[in-house]
N, C-alpha and C positions, 0 to 999 in steps of 0.2 A: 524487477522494475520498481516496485515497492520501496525496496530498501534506498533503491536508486534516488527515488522520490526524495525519500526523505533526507537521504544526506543533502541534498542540492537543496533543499529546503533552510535546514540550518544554515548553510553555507551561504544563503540566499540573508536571510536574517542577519549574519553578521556585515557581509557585502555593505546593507542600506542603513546597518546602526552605522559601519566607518564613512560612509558618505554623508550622511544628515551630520553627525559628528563636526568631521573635516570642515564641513559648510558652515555649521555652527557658529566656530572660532573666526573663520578665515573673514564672513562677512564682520564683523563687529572690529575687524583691525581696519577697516573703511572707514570707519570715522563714528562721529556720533550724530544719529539722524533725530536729534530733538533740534539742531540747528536749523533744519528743512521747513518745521513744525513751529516755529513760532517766529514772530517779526523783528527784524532786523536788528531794530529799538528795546526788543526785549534783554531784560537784565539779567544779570548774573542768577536770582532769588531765581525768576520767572522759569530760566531754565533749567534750574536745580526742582524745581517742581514737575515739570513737565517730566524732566527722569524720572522719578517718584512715580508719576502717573502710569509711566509705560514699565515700570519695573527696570530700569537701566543702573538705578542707584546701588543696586544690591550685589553683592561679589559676584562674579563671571560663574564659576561653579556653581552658585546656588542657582543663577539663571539657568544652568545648565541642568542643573537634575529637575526642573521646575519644567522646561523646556521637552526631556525626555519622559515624565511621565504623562504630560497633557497630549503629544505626538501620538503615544502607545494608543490613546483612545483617540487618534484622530484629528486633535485639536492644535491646529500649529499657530492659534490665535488668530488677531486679528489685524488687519492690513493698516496701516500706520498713515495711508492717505487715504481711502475709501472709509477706513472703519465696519468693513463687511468681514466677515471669515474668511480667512486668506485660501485657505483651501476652496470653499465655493469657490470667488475667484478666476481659483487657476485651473478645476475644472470648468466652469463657464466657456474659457480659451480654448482648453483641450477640446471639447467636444462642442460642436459640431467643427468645427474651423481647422483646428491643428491635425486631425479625424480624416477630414476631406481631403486635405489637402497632401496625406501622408499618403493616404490610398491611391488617390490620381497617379502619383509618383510610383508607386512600387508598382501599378497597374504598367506603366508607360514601361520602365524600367527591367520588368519580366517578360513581358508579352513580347516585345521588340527583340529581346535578348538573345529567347530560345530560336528563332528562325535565321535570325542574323550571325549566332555563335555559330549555327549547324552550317550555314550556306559557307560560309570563312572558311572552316572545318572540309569539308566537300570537294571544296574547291579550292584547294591549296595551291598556293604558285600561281594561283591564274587576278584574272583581275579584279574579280569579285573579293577574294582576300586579304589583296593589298588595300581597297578600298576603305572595306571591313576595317581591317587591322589601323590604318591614317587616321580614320575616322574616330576611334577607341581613344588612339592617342591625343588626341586634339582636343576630345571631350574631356579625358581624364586629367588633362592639364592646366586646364582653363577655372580660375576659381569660379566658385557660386555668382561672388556677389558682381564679378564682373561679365558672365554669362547673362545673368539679369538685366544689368545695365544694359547690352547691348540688344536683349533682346524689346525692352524700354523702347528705346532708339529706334528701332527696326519697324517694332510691330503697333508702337502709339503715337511713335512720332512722323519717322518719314512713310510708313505707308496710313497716314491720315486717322488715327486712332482705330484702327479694323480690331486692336484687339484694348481693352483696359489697361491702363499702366501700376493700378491700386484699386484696392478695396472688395470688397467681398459680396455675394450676393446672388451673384447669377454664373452659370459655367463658364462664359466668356471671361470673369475674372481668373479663374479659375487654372486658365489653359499657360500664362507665360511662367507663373510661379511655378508650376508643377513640371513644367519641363524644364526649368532651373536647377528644379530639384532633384531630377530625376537623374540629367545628365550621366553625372559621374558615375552613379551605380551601376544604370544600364552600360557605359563602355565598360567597365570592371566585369561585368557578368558578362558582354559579348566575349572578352579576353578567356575567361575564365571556362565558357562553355568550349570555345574552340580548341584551348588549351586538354579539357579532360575528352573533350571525341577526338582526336589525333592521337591521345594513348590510347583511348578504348578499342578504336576501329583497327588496330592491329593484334586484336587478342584473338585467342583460340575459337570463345564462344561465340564471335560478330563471325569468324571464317565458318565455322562449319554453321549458323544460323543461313548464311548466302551458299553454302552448300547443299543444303536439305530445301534450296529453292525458295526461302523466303524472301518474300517485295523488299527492295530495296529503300523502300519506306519503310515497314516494320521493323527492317534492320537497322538502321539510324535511330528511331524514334521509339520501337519499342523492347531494343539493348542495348546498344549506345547510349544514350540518351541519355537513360536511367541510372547508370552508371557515372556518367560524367558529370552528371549535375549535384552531385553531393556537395562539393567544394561552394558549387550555386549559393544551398540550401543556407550554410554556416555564413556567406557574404550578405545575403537579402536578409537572413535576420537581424544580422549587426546594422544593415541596412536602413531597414524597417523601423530599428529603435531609434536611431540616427532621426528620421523624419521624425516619427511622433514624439521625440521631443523639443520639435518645434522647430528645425530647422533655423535656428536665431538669425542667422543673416537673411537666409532669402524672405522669409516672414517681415523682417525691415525693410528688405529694399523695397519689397512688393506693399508695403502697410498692409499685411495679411493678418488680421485682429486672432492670431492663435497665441499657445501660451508660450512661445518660443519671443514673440516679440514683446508680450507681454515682462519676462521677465528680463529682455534686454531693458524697457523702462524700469523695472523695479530698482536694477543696480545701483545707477547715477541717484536714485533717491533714494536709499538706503530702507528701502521698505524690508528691513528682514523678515518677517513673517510670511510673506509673498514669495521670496527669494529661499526661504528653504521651504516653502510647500512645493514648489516647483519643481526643485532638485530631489524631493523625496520623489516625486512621481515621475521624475525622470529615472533617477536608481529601480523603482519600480518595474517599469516598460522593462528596463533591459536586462534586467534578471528574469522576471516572465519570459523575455522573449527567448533568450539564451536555454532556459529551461526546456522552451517549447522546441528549440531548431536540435537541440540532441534526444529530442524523444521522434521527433521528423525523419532521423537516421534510419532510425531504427523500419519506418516507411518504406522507406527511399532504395534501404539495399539492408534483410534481413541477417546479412551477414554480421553486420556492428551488432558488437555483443554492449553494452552499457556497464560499465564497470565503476 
């Protein structure tokens, strides 16, 4: 395990240098963001100084090497329209806000999952499965941003504002963004649950577990189950990274103040420093999480040996 660690470690290391990297170049072929920064009437001189000022004038490499050793400690400077650390910033966003609202989601998304994969599973052919099953598909098909809209529509408009259509603050905000978000995940895990108990519930050890007289609950829930839900485990963490790093659209449509909509504003205004603190702690989450769901394996069914 050890060793394990540590190669995914290094491997981890290079992952979020070739991401900050890639971000690096790609934002600064966007244009030049000193024209955002000074007024319209401004001169040629005027903006040749303001580069100067933000360090733009100097070769792309040297920004670059200049860039990777102030990151190494932390530092991704400072935000080009706030003038605060861009990092604060974009934790500010993350937490509490992008935090809440990632949780609600995977809350909604897993709890819903496991009872609804099992009952599909169960009851196969009949009508509870086809329902299951329509229902998956419908959800898994339907974008974010236009599941949101419609739930907008639904739940602020025609039934009389019963729920917020924006903004943060109290769990009523709370409840239309998260089941936007959740949506897709949870049909993908109802699929995916049913999918692995319809292989497991024909294996040897579910037969002879209902042979030796165990509850037909213990046998679904606690060997089937177990078994089946590994595929679960490796989706809700891809999952999980997916939300907390902001879910960029449904954070827009909902004006949900995390660092997903945050960085949807940073783009159009060319706030680089904002735009790659963001993407570092987006590569971040999902190497953590990645890490965390194959050491989970090992949980889940002692058999995964970690290689």
């Amino acid at each position: 395990m050890r060793g394990f660690l540590l190669r995914r470690l290094i491997h981890a290391l290079f992952v979020i240098w070739g991401v900050v990297t890639v971000v690096f170049f790609l934002v600064r072929l966007t244009g030049d963001p000193t024209l955002f920064l000074v007024d319209q009437s401004a001169t040629q001189e005027e903006i040749a100084h303001m580069r100067g000022q933000l360090g733009l004038d100097r070769p792309l490499l040297v920004q670059y090497a200049d860039f990777l050793g102030a990151a190494v400690q932390g530092d991704f400077g400072h935000s080009l329209r706030e003038k605060r650390p861009a990092m604060r910033i974009v934790l500010e966003h993350f937490w509490p806000a992008t935090v809440e609202l990632a949780a609600a989601a995977l809350l909604l998304s897993t709890v819903l999952a496991v009872p609804l994969g099992v009952i599909s599973a169960t009851h196969r052919g009949r009508v509870a499965d086809h329902a299951s099953r329509l229902a998956s598909l419908f959800l898994q098909s339907m974008p974010g941003f236009w599941l949101g809209i419609m739930l907008i529509l639904l739940f602020a408009v025609a039934l009389g504002g019963v729920l917020p259509a924006f903004g943060s603050g109290t769990w009523r905000h709370l409840v239309l963004p998260a089941i936007a978000l959740a949506a897709a995940p949870l049909a993908q895990n109802v699929r995916l649950i049913r999918a692995g108990m319809l292989e497991v519930l024909g294996q040897d050890y579910v037969r002879t577990a209902r042979a030796k007289g165990v509850a037909e609950r213990g046998v679904i829930y606690r060997h089937a189950l177990r078994n089946a839900a590994l595929p679960v485990i490796t989706v809700t963490g891809l999952s999980l990274g997916f939300m907390l790093s902001g879910a960029l659209i449904i954070e827009t449509v909902f004006a949900w103040p995390g660092m997903g909509r945050l960085i949807v504003q940073a783009v159009p205004g060319r706030d680089f420093p904002v735009i790659q603190a963001g993407v570092f702690v987006f590569a971040l989450i999902f190497v953590a999480i990645n890490l965390l769901v194959d050491v989970l394996y090992t949980v889940a069914d002692p058999r995964v040996r970690l290689t």
